[in-house]
C-alpha positions, -999 to 999 in steps of 0.1 A, spaced: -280 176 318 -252 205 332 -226 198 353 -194 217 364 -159 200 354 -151 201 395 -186 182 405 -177 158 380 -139 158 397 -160 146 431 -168 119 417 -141 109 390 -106 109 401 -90 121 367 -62 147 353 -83 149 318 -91 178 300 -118 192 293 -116 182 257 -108 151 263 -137 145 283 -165 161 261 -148 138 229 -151 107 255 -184 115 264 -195 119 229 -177 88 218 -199 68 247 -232 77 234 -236 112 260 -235 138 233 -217 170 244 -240 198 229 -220 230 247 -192 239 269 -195 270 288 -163 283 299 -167 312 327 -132 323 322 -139 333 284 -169 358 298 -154 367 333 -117 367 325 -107 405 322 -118 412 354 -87 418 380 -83 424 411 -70 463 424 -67 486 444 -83 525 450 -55 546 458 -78 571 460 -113 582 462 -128 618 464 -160 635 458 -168 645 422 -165 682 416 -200 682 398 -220 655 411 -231 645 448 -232 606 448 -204 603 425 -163 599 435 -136 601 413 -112 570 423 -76 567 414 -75 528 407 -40 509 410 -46 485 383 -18 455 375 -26 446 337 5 422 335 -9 403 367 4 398 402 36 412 404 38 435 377 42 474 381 10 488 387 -7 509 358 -31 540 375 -64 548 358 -92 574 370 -124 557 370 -155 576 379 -180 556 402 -214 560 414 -210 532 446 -212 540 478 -190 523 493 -160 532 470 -135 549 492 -99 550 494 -77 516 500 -108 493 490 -93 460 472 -119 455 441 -126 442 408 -118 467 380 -127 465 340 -108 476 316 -119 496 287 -130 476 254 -149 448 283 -178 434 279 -198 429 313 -223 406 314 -244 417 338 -254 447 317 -245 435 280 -228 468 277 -190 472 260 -167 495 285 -156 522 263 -135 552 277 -158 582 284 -168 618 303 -190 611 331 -200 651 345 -168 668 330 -143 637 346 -128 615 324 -133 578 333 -117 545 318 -128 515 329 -152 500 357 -153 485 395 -176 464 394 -201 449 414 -218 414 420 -249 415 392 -228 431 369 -206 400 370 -236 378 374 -227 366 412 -258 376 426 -285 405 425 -268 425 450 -257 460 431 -263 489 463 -221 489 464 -188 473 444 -171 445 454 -153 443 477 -125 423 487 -98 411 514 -67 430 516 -48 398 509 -63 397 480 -35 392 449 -37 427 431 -40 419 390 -49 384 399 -80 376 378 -110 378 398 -123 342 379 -94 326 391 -92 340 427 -135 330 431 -128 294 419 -149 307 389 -132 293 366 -149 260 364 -159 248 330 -199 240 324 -206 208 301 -242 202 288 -249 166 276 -279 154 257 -296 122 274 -312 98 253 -346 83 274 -328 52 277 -302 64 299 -315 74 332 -285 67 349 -266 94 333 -294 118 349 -267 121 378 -232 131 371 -220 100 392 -236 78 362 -215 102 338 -184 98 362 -189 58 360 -191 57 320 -160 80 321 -141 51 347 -148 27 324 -136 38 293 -106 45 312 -102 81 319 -100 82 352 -108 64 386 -145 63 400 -140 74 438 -161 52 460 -192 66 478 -189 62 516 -225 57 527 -229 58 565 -264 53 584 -272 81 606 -286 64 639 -315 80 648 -312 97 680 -354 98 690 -382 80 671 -397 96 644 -431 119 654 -445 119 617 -454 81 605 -460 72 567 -483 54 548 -489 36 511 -525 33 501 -531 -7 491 -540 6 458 -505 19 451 -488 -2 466 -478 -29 439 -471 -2 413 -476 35 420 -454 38 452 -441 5 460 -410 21 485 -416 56 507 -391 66 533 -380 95 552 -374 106 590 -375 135 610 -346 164 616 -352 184 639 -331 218 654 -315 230 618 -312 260 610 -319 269 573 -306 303 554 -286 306 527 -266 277 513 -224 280 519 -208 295 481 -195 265 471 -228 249 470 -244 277 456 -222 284 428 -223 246 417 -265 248 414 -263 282 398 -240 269 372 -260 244 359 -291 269 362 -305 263 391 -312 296 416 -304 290 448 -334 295 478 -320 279 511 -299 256 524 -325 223 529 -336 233 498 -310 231 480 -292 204 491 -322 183 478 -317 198 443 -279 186 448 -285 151 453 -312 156 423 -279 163 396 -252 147 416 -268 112 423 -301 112 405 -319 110 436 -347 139 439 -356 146 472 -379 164 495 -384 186 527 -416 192 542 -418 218 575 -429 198 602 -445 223 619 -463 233 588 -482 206 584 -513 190 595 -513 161 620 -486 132 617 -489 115 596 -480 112 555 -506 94 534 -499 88 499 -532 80 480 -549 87 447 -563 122 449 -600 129 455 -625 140 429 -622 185 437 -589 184 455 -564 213 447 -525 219 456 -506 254 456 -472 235 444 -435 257 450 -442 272 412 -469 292 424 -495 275 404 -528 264 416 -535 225 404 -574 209 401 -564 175 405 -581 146 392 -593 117 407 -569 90 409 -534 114 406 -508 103 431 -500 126 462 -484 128 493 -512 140 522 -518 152 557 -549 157 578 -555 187 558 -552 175 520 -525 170 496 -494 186 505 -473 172 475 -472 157 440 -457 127 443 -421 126 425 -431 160 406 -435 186 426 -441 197 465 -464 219 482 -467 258 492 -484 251 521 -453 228 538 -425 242 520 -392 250 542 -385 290 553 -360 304 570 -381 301 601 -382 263 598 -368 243 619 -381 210 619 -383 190 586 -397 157 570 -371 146 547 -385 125 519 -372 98 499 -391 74 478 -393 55 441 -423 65 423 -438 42 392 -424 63 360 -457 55 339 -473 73 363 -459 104 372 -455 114 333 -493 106 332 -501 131 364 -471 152 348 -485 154 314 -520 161 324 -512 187 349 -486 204 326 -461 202 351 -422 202 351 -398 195 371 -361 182 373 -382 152 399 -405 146 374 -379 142 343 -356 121 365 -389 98 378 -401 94 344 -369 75 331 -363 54 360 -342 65 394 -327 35 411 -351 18 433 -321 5 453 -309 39 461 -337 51 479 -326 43 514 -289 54 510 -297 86 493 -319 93 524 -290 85 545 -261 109 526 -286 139 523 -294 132 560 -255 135 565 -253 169 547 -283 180 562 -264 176 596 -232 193 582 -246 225 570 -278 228 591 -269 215 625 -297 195 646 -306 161 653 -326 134 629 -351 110 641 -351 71 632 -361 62 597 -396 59 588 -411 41 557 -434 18 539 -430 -8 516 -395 -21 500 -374 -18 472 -386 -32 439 -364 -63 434 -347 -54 396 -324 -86 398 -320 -103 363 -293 -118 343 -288 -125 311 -256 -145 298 -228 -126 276 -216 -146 245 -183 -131 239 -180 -149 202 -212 -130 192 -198 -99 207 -169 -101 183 -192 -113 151 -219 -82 156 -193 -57 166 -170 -63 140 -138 -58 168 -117 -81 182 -121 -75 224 -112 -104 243 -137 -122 263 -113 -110 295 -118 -69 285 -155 -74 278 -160 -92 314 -138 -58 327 -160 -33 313 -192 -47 326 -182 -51 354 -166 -12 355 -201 -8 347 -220 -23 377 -228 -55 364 -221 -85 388 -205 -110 372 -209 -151 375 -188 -164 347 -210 -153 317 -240 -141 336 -242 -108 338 -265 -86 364 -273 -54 357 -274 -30 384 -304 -14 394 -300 19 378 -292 5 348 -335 -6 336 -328 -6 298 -305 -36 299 -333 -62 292 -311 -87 270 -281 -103 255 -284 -76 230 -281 -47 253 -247 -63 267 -233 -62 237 -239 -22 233 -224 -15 264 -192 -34 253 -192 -19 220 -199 16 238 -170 14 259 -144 -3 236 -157 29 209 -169 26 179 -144 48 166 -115 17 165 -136 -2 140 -117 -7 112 -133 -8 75 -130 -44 57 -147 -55 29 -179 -85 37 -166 -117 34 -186 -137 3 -206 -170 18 -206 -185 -17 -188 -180 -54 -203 -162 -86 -232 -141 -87 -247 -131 -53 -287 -131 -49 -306 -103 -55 -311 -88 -16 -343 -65 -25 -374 -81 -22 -397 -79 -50 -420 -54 -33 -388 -32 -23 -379 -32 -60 -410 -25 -73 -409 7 -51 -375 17 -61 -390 15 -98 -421 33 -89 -397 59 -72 -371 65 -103 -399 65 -130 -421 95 -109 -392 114 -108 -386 106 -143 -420 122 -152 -410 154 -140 -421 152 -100 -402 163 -68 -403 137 -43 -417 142 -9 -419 129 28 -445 133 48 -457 122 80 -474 89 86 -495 112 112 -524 135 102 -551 155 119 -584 144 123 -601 167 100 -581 157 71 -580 120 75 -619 123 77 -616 135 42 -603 107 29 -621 78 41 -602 78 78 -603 91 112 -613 61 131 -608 54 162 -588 23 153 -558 43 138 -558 74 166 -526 82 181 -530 73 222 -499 102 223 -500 123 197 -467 150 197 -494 177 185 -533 183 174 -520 178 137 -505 143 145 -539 125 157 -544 98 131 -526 70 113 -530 87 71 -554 66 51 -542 79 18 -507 93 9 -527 127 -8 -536 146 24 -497 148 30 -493 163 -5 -521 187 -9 -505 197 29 -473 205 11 -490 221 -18 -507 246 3 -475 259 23 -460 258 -16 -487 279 -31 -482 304 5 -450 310 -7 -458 317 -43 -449 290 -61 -486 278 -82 -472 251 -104 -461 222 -86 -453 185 -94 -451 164 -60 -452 131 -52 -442 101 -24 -438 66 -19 -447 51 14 -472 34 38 -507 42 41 -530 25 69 -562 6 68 -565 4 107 -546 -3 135 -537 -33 139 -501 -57 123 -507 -61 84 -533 -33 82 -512 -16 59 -500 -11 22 -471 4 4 -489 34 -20 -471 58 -44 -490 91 -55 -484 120 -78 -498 153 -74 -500 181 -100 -514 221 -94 -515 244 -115 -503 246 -153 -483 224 -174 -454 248 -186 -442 284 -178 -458 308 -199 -443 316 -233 -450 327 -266 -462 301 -282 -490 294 -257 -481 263 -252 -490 271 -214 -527 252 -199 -537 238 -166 -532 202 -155 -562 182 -163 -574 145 -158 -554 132 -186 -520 139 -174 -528 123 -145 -538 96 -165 -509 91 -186 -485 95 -158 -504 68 -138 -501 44 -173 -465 53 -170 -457 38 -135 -480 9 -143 -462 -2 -177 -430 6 -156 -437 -18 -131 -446 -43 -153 -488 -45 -154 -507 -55 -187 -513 -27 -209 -552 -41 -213 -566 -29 -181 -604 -15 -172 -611 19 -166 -646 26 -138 -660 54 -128 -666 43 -94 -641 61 -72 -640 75 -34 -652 105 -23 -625 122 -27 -621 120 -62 -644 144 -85 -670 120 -96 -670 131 -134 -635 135 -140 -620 105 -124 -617 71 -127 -601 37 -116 -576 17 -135 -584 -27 -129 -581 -59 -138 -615 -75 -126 -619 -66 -93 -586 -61 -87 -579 -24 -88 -545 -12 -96 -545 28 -94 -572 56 -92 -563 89 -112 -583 121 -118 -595 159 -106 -595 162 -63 -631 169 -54 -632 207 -54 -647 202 -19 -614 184 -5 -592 214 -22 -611 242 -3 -609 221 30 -575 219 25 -568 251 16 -554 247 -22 -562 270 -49 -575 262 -82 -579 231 -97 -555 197 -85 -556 162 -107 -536 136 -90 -528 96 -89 -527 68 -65 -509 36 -70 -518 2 -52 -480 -12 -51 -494 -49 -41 -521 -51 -63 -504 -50 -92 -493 -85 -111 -456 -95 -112 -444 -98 -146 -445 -133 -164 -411 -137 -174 -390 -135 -141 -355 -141 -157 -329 -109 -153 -324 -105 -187 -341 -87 -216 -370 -106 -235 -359 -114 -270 -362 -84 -294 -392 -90 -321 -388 -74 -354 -415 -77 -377 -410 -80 -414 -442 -74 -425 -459 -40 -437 -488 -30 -408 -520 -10 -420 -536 18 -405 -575 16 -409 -595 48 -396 -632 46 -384 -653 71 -372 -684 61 -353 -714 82 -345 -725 73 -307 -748 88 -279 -728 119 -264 -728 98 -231 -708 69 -248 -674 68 -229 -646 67 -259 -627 40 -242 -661 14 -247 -654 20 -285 -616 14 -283 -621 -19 -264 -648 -33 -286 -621 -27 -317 -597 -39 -301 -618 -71 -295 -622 -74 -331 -594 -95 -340 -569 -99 -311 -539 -113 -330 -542 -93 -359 -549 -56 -341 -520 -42 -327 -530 -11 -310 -560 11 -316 -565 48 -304 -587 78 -307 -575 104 -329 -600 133 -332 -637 137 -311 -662 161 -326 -690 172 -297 -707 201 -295 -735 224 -311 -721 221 -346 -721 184 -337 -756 182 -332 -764 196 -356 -752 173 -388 -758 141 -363 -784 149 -342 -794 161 -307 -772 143 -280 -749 130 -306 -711 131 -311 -684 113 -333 -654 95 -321 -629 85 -350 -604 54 -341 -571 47 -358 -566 8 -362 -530 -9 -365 -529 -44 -385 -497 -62 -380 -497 -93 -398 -472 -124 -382 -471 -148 -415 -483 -133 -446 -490 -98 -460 -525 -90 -458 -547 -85 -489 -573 -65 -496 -601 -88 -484 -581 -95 -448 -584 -60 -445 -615 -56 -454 -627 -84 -433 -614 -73 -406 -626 -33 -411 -662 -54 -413 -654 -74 -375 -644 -38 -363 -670 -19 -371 -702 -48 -360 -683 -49 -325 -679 -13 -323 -716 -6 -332 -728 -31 -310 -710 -22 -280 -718 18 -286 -751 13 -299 -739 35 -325 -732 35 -362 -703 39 -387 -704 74 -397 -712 83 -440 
């Protein structure tokens, strides 16, 4: 949103700077993003005079001019310069705009620097309109009254010199659309005075000839409110320079007079508007109606539109002449031959003109400001001050108003607690100030009931009166105090238990050497498929792009997305992973917390030592153990094979307790990695926050350290089993053996292969398990341990089918 410090001024009685107004409007939520200043672009330019002008001794269309220039400003002693120029209508005593040397003209982007045009020195520039960005016009220089104050600057002496501020608009604030809603905000922080708006019916002078007409079925929503009337005997052309320099400064081009007085009311009031030629159109009457199934419309940006059945337009007897709050028509658009005009004014339903909008690919200011919310009230009194300018700068006569429907009815209030203003905002403002700025805002008052006005639609509760006192007392005043305590000694933890198992789950992945990411909840279709999504139940209805479609099923597409653009850019070993939401469907509660760890490429840089090798299944699973003993889970778990599809279905497995399953680790499916565009091999790991049992002891502190006095043994076996026997059977069935006297058993060494085979036997391989013994109450003899060694070995045969190897 643009608008010129002097169109705010129409509205805004104020002596503030311009500083002080972008820092106010900043302060009250309307971010300032830039402040053009025309003076900073246009202000060497100043006005002269050519003493003289002759014909240039070696050119035919160029003159050598004498220029009396005035470099220390009106009423300084002139300074003469020869300037050669190539305008036809530079002659002698012609008042113009000279540039001096070392300028920079905008028109051309070029820097003046003194130079030799044909054998004739020439320093400096007269200018003319496009090369000060007036206008196109660029057959001959400016010219200029004789009054005209020589070594004035040429900014100030136009009314150039009117500052241009751009604010950002949040969706919420439709109001500030129109640089009187930016003017009110400014009145009510204090900054100035909002002038009132004099709004004074026309009376129609004849009854209108063109009637206008809702369709029932848009009616109650679509286009509930349509109005306009009839002007007949203006006369349209070019729009008087004041008005014209306001559009073009907020980047608007200027066409004609009706037209743009229409675009005025669009940024001054947030009231879009429209003219239809009369005589342009087809019969008399305006239907609005759902388009037809093959219907088309030429609209003003040249574009031809298919529409679809059901879009809202504005019709003759011919067909659809406009889109309704978007865009008009070429086929009734005014000339400079028109005469007799339609002017429009109507609320359209927001929801859907960004549907016809968005599916059309059509923009427009209408459309932006329709969108948000104009003020349904404001309908009939915009209609009646355009109808006033319309008069002013066009001549004729208008008709009586025409129109269907009525203005939606916004009224609502909601009561303002001025105790719970204080308590949320943290700032003392007395009930009396609070009552003030609402009502500086609009709001009618009745004690503590406040009313929003109409073009206010995001005030829908108590809460939304308390922003709008806290916006206009500023945020900025808010003194810092420490929280007062409820209670003595030691406060309750505040982090839930899931919250702090994530922040755990966080630290520790980092700890293992990973770079934490963030992703998007959204994915495309294609990889969402991959990993067991894509349903219709977590689609996007509005999706910001094709690669946002879907709700993620698994926190891994996200990371093997990063991967890729890492391994783009050259970088092959990477260590990745996040903490976040991943979705089941679409609906509340469909959802768990997951945290996943991705590693590519090789575990260390190369060096001499060869200590370099790519990542394999195992350090995903140890750094999947990690997280779990971290976060508390029993270090006896059970390991399956059966994982998702995803997964490669021989190097991968799934970490339980019973059914319950806790995290999935292993190789990506080499399929996934091409689809996704990784190279070489990826291992990775998938943590089920939720599933995974609380801890036993729940006190803050430390258990109690346990110190055993007692010498442990070591036992080692070494077992021959089938080459299909999972190692992991073998430690569990030792383990088993004697569960208060085994401490920990692990596999030390694995011998598989040809050489194998041969010494055991075709299919055959030998695992060899180290044993710990800890002993609680005595030392253990040689029979405990050889009773014991005999448990281990009959439960690990058993379960293994195999046999203690001679």
């Amino acid at each position: 949103m643009k608008f010129t410090l002097s169109w705010l001024r129409d509205h805004l009685d104020t002596e503030a700077s311009v500083t002080e107004i972008a820092d106010t409007l900043t302060d009250l939520g309307l971010e300032v993003e830039e402040i053009g200043d025309p003076a900073a672009a246009l202000g060497a330019f100043r006005i002269c005079r050519v003493i003289e002008a002759v014909q240039h001794p070696n050119a035919d269309r160029l003159r050598v001019c004498r220029v009396a220039t005035y470099p220390g400003g009106p009423g300084s002693d002139p300074v003469e310069v020869q300037v050669v120029c190539g305008a036809p209508n530079a002659r002698t005593g012609l008042v113009g705009v000279f540039a001096p040397p070392g300028t920079h003209v905008p028109g051309t982007g070029v820097d003046l620097k003194p130079g030799n045009i044909r054998g004739v020195d020439s320093n400096g520039m007269l200018c003319s309109e496009r090369e000060l960005m007036l206008s196109d016009a660029h057959d001959g220089i400016i010219e200029l009254p004789e009054d005209a104050p020589l070594g004035a600057r040429f900014v100030d002496y136009r009314g150039l010199n009117d500052p241009v501020i751009e604010i950002k608009i949040t969706p919420n604030r439709p109001d500030a659309l129109g640089i009187r809603g930016v003017a009110r905000d400014l009145a009510a922080r204090g900054l100035g005075r909002l002038k009132p708006l004099d709004i004074v019916p026309v009376p129609g002078s004849f009854p209108s000839p063109v009637s206008v007409r809702i369709d029932d079925s848009l009616k109650a929503r679509g286009a509930p409110h349509f109005a306009g009337r009839v002007i007949r005997g203006v006369k349209n052309g070019p729009s008087p320079d004041w008005l014209a320099a306001r559009l073009k400064a907020v980047g608007l081009r200027p066409i004609s007079a009706l037209v743009d007085i229409t675009n005025y009311f669009t940024y001054g009031l947030n009231r879009p508007l429209h003219v239809f030629d009369v005589n342009r159109m087809a019969g008399s009457e305006l239907h609005i109606r759902p388009a037809r199934e093959g219907e088309s419309l030429l609209t003003l940006d040249g574009k031809t539109h298919s529409l679809r059945a059901g879009d809202m337009v504005i019709a003759d007897q011919r067909g659809p002449e406009s889109l309704a709050g978007i865009m008009g028509g070429e086929d009734t658009s005014c000339t400079d031959e028109t005469t007799t005009v339609f002017l429009e004014s109507a609320w359209w339903d927001p929801i859907t003109v960004a549907a016809t909008g968005r599916a059309l690919k059509v923009n427009s200011d209408a459309r932006y400001r329709f969108e948000r919310g104009a003020d349904p009230a404001f309908t009939l009194p915009g209609l009646e001050l355009a109808t006033r300018m319309i008069l002013d700068l066009c001549g004729g006569e208008a008709s009586e108003v025409v129109e269907d429907g009525a203005a939606l009815d916004s009224t609502r209030a909601y009561r303002l607690d001025p105790a719970r203003v204080v308590s949320l905002v943290g700032m003392e403002i007395p009930e009396a100030e609070q009552i003030r700025t609402l009502e500086a805002l609009g709001f009618t008052m009745d004690g503590l009931m406040a009313s929003p006005p109409s073009w206010r639609p995001d005030v829908q509760g108590e809460a939304d009166l308390i922003e709008e006192v806290a916006r206009i007392a500023s945020l900025t005043k808010l003194q810092g105090a420490p929280l007062r305590r409820t209670q003595p000694g030691v406060l309750r933890p505040i982090l839930t238990p899931m919250q702090s198992r994530e922040k755990t789950a966080r630290r520790t992945i980092a700890a293992l050497g990973y770079n934490e990411c963030v992703t998007y909840s959204f994915i495309d279709a294609r990889a969402a498929v991959l990993f067991g999504g894509g349903s219709d139940a977590v689609r996007v209805e509005n999706p910001i792009s094709s690669e946002m479609t879907h709700l993620r099923p698994d926190l891994l597409p996200g990371l093997l997305a990063a991967a890729a653009r890492n391994q783009a850019r050259g970088f092959q070993d990477l260590a990745l992973f996040e903490v976040g939401p991943v979705f089941d469907g679409g609906e509340p509660g469909e959802q768990h917390v997951q945290a996943a760890g991705l590693l590519v490429g090789a575990t260390a840089p190369r060096d001499p030592w060869a200590s370099r090798r790519p990542v394999d299944v195992f350090d995903a699973k140890a750094d999947a153990e990690a997280v779990l003993a971290a976060l508390g889970a029993p270090s006896r778990v059970q390991i399956s094979r059966k994982t998702d599809g995803w997964w490669h279905p021989g190097r991968a497995g799934v970490i339980g307790l019973g059914p319950n399953q806790l995290a999935t680790f292993g190789e990506i499916h080499p399929r996934v990695l091409n689809a996704m565009g990784i190279k070489g091999q990826a291992v990775a790991f998938t943590l089920r926050l939720a599933n995974i049992p609380a801890p036993k002891v729940k006190t803050p502190t430390r258990p109690a350290l346990t110190i055993r006095d007692l010498q442990a043994v070591e036992r080692d076996f070494a077992f021959v089993v089938d080459g299909r026997v999972e190692a992991l059977t073998a430690v569990n069935a030792a383990q088993g053996a004697d569960k208060a006297l085994i401490e920990s058993v692990r596999v030390f060494d694995q011998f598989t292969g040809d050489k194998a085979e041969a010494q055991m036997g075709a299919g055959k391989k030998s695992i060899a398990l180290t044993v710990r013994l800890q002993p609680t109450d005595k030392t253990l003899t040689e029979a405990d341990i050889e009773a014991v060694s005999k448990k281990i070995v009959e439960k690990v045969t058993k379960a293994t089918g195999g046999a203690l190897r001679g």
